[in-house]
C-alpha positions in Angstrom: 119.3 21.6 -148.2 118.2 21.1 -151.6 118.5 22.8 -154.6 116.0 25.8 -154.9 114.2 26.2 -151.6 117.0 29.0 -150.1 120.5 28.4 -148.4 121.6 31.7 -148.7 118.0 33.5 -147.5 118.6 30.7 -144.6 122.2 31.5 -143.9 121.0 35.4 -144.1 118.1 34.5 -141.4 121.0 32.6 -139.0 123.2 35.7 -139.3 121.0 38.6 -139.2 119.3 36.7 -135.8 122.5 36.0 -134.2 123.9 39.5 -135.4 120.9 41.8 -134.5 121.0 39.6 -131.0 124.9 40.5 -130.6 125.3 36.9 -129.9 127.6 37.3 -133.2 129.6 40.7 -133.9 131.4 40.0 -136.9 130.9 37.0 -139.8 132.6 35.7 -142.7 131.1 34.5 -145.7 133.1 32.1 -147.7 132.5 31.1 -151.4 134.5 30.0 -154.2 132.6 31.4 -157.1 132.6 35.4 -157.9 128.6 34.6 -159.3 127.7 33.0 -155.5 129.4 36.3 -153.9 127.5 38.8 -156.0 123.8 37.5 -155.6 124.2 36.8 -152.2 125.8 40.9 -151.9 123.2 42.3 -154.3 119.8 40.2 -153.2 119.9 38.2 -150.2 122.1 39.9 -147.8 120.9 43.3 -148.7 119.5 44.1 -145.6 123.4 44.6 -143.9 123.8 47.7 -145.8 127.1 49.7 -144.6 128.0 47.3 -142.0 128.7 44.9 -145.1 131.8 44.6 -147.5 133.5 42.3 -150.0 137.0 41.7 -149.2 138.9 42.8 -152.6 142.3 43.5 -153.8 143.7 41.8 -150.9 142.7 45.0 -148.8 141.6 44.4 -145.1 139.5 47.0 -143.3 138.2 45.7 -140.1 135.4 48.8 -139.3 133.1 46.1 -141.3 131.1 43.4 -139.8 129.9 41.3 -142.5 132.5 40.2 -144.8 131.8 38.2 -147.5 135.1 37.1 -149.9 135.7 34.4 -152.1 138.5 31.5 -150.5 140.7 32.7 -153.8 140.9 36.5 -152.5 142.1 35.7 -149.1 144.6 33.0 -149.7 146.8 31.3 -152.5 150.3 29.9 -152.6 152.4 33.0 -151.5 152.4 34.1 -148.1 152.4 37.7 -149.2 148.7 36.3 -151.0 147.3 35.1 -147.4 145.3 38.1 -146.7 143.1 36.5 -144.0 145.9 36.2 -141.9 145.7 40.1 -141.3 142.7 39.5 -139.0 143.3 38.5 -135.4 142.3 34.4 -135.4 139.4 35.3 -133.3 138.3 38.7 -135.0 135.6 36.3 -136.5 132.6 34.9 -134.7 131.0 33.0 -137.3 132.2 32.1 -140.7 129.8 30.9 -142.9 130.8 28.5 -145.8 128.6 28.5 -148.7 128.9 25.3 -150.6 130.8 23.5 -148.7 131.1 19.9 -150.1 133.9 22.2 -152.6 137.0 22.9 -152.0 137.5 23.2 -147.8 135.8 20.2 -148.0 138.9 18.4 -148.3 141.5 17.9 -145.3 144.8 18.7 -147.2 143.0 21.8 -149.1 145.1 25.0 -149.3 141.5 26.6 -148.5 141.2 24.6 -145.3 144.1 26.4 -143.5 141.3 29.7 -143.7 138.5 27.8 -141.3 141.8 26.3 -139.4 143.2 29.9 -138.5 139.6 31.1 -137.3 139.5 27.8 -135.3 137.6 30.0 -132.4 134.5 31.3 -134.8 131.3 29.2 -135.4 131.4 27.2 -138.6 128.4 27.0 -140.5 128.6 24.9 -143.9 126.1 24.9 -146.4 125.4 22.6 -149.4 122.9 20.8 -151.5 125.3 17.7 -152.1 127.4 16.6 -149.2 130.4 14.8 -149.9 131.5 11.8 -148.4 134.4 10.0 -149.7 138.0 8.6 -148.9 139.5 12.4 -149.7 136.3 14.2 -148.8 134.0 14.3 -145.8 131.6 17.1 -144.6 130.9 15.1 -141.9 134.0 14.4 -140.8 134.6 18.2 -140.3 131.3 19.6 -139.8 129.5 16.8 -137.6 126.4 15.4 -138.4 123.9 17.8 -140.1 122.1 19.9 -137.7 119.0 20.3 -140.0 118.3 18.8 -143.2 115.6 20.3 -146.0 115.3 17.0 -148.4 114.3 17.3 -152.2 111.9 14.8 -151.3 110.1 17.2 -148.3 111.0 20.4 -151.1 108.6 18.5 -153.3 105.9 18.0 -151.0 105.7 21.0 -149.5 105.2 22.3 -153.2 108.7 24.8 -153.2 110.0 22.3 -155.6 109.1 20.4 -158.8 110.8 16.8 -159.4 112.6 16.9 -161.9 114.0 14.7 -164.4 117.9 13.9 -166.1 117.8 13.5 -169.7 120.8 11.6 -170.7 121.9 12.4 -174.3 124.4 10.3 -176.6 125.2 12.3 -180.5 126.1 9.7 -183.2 129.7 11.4 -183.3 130.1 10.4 -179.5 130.9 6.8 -180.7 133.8 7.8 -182.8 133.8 10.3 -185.6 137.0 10.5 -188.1 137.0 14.4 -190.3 136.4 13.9 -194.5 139.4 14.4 -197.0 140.1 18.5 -197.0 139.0 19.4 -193.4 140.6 20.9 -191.1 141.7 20.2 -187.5 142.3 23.1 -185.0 144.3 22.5 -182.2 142.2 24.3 -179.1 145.0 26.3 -177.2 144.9 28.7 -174.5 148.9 29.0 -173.6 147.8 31.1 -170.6 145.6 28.5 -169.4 147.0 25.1 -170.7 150.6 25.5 -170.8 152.4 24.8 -173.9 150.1 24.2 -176.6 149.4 20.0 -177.2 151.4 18.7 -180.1 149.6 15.9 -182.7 151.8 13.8 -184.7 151.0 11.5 -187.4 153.4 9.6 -189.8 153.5 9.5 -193.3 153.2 6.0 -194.6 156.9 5.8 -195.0 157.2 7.0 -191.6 158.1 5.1 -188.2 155.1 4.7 -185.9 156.9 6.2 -183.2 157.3 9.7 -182.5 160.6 11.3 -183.6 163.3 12.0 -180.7 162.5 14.7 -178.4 166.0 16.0 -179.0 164.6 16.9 -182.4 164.0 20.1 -183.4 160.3 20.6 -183.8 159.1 21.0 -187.5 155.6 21.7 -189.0 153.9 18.9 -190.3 150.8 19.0 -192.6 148.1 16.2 -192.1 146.8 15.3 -195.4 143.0 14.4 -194.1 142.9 17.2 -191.3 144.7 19.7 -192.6 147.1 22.3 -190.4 148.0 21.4 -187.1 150.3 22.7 -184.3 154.7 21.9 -184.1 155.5 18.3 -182.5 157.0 17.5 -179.3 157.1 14.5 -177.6 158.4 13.1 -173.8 160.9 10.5 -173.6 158.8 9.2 -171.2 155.6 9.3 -173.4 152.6 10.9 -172.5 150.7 9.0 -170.0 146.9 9.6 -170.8 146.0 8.8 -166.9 148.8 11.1 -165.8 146.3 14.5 -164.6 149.5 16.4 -165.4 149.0 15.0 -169.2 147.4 17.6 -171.6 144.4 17.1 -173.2 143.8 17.2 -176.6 141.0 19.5 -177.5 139.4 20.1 -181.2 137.3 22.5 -182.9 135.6 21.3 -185.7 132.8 23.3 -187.8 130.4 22.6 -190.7 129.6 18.9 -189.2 126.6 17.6 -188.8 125.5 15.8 -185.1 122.2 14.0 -184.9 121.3 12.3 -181.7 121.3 8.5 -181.5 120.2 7.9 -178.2 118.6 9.6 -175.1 117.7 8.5 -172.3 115.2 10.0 -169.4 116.4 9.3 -165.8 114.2 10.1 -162.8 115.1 11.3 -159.4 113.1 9.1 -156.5 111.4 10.4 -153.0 115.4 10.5 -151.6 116.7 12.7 -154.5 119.2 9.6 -155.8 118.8 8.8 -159.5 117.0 5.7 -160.6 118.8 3.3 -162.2 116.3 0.6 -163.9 113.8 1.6 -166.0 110.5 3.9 -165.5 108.0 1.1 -165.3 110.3 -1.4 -163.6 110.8 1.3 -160.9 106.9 2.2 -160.7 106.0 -1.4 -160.5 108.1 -1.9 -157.4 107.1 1.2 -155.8 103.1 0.2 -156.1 103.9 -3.2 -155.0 105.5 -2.3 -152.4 102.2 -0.3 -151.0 99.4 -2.5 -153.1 100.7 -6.2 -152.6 97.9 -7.0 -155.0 95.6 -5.8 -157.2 92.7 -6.8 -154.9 94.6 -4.8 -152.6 94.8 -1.5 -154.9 91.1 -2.5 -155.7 89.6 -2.5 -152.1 92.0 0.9 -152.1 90.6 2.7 -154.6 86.7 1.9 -154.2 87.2 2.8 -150.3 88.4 6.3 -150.9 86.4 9.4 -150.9 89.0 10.6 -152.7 90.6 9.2 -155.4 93.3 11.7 -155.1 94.3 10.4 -151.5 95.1 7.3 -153.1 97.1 9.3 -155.5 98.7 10.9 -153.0 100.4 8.1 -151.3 101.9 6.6 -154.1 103.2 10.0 -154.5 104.8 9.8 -151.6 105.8 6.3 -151.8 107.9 8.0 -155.1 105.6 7.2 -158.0 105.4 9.8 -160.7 102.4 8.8 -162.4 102.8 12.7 -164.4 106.7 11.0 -165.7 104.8 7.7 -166.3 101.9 9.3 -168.6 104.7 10.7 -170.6 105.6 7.1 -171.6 102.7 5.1 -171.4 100.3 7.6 -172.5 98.6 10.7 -171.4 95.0 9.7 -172.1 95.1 7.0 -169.8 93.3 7.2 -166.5 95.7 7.2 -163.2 93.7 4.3 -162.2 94.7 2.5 -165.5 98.1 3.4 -165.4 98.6 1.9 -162.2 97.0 -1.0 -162.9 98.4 -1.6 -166.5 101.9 -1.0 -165.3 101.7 -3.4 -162.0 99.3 -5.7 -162.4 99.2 -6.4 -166.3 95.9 -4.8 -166.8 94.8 -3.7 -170.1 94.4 0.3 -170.0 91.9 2.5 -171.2 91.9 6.0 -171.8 89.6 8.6 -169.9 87.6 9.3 -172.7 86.8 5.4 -173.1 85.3 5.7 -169.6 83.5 8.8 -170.4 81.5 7.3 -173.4 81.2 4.1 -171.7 79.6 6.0 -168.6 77.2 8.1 -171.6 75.8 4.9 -173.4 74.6 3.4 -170.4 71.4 4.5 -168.0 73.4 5.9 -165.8 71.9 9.6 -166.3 68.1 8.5 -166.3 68.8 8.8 -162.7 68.9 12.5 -162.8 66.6 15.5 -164.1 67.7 17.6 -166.7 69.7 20.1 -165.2 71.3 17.5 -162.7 72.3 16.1 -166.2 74.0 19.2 -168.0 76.3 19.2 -164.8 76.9 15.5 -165.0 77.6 15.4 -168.1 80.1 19.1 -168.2 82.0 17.1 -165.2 82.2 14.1 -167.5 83.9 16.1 -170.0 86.1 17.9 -167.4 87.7 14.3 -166.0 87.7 13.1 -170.0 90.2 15.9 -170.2 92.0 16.7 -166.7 91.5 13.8 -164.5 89.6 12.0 -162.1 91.4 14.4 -159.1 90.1 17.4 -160.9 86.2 16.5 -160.4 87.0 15.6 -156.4 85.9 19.2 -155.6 83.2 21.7 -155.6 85.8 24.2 -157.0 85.1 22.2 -160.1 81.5 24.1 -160.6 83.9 27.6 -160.4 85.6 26.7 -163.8 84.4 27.2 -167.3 82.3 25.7 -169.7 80.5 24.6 -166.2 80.6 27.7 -164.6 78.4 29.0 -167.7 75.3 26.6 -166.7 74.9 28.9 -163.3 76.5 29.8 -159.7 77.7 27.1 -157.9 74.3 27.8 -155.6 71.7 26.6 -158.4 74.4 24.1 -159.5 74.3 22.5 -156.6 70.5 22.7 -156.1 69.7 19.4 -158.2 72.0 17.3 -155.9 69.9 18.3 -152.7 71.2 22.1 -152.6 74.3 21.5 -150.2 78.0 21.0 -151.2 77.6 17.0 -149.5 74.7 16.4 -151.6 77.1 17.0 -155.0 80.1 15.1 -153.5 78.1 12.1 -152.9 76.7 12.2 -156.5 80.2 12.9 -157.5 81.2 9.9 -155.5 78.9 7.6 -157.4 79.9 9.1 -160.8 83.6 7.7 -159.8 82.0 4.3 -158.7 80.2 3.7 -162.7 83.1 5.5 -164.3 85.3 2.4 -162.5 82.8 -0.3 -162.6 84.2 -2.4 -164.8 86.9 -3.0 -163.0 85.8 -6.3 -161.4 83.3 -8.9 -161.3 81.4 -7.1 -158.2 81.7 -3.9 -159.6 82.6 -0.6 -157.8 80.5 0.6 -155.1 
């Protein structure tokens, strides 16, 4: 399932079903972060009440039925830390694992050994991103997915926005050396890191290489970069591809970082990143509905609904919204698509709007008919062709101030077809230009 529309009030559906059935007695939740363990406990999985506990300390007490533990509380290295082996193998009935394209998701994983020893229980897996590589495979343990909730269908069904990656480079990213009289810290958490990572640097009467590791370790003073930590060195060298090899980390203060370049990726209908650019991608996309402009001409003009035609490309992943951000925001969605595929020269809603005014379009209509004509005019100048396709449109202000939507409608033949047709052949001289025959 994607991001956002609810694994864990999902998973808490499944279990509370198969629980309050008795087709399950007792269930395992499995996470591997305390933050996933403490939202599901305190939000989602409220509803268990007393007959639900977090395995702690390495304590067992099997009056519970809902367990939920992290893999790290049940397990580890020691045997005297493999708490999960203090349940029966079959004391479990369903164990749940939330994100589970981490961690178990790999075959020689210490954590695997826990959904191993419950071999008899259900296993439910969970995740947004499977995994499916040479050392990890969700598939290869879990089967093919038994259901599937795609970004794509998140965005549709309106639970979830798309969304885009912005992709930001800082002009010290391609290489930044410190000024004369600053100073270098060397970032060191013993505890965490081991032994803290040693810099050398020789003076200019100095040998390149790195004294003798026999050596006894002096403090050196780094005339640009001030203070840093003692020196030690391998024999061996360190090998910077070696995962066992430290890193070197740095705090550095009172430097300014500007940003040279960033970069705005999209997500398409399959939630996989797009690679070429936004127009490149959009252009492919329309083509591959509208073969040619004819095509998205007949298209357009046939609809009833402009926003039907909007619609599709929508779901054929173009994001005319992302698209106004970099051609403009003024221009119509009709312009944009044709500007972008088919080379057209673009014009902005309001263009169209005063177009549209200075011609005798409106002689057509009485006075009042004229008002609303004119107050929807301004409405799509501003919003949109889709937000005119309604008679909710008479519900908003400044038009809702001419009258109710009953005496709006009243010029138009008094019925809520009456103003969609005349709405219908506002669209047709608002797009008229378009071709030779004009728009009907």
């Amino acid at each position: 399932m994607a991001t956002g529309p609810g694994k864990t009030f999902t998973a808490f559906q499944i279990i509370y079903r198969l629980w309050k059935s008795r087709t399950v007695k007792r269930v395992l939740f499995l996470a591997d972060r305390d933050a996933l363990i403490n939202q599901t406990r305190n939000n989602d999985f409220r509803p268990f009440g007393d007959v639900m506990t977090r395995i702690t300390n390495r304590t067992v007490d099997t009056s519970y039925e809902v367990y939920l533990s992290l893999y790290q509380a049940i397990t580890g290295p020691e045997d005297h830390q493999k708490t999960f082996r203090r349940f029966s193998p079959d004391f479990f009935d369903l164990v749940v694992i939330d994100e589970c394209h981490r961690g178990s998701a790999r075959e020689d994983s210490a954590w695997r050994e826990i959904l191993e020893y419950f071999d008899s229980a259900i296993h439910l897996g969970l995740t947004a991103t499977p995994k499916e590589t040479e050392y990890i495979s969700n598939v290869t343990y879990f089967g093919e997915p038994i259901y599937t909730y795609s970004l794509r269908q998140g965005i549709d069904d309106g639970f979830l926005a798309p969304y885009k990656v912005v992709r930001i480079t800082m002009d010290k990213d391609d290489g930044w050396r410190p000024d004369d009289g600053m100073t270098d810290q060397v970032y060191e958490l013993p505890d965490f890191d081991g032994d803290p990572e040693v810099i050398y640097e020789p003076d200019d009467d100095e040998d390149l290489d790195e004294p003798d590791a026999s050596a006894e370790p002096e403090r050196k003073r780094n005339d640009h970069t001030g203070s840093v930590g003692e020196e030690e060195s391998d024999p061996a060298g360190d090998d910077p591809t070696d995962p066992a090899t430290p890193r070197r980390r740095y705090i550095v203060d009172g430097v300014k970082v500007d940003v040279s370049h960033e970069r705005v990726q999209y997500l398409d209908e399959h939630g996989n990143l797009i690679t070429e650019s936004l127009r490149d991608y959009t252009r492919n996309r329309i083509l591959d509905t509208y073969h040619s402009r004819d095509e998205f001409l007949a298209a357009w003009r046939n609809a009833e609904r402009k926003a039907v035609v909007i619609e599709e490309l929508a779901d054929r992943g173009v994001f005319l919204d992302a698209l106004k951000d970099e051609v403009g925001s003024d221009y119509d969605d009709f312009d944009l698509v044709s500007h972008v595929a088919f080379d057209e020269p673009p014009k902005t809603r309001r263009e169209r709007a005063a177009r549209l005014r200075q011609s005798d379009y409106f002689s057509r209509y009485g006075e009042t008919a004229r008002a609303v004509i004119d107050a929807i005019l301004d409405k799509y100048a501003t919003d949109g062709v889709t937000s005119i396709e309604d008679t909710s449109v008479l519900k908003l202000p400044p038009i809702s101030h001419l009258g109710s939507v009953k005496e709006l409608v009243k010029p138009f033949g008094g019925t809520r077809d009456g103003f969609l047709q005349a709405i219908r052949e506002l669209e047709g001289e608002l797009y008229r230009d378009t071709d030779e025959g004009g728009v009907a």
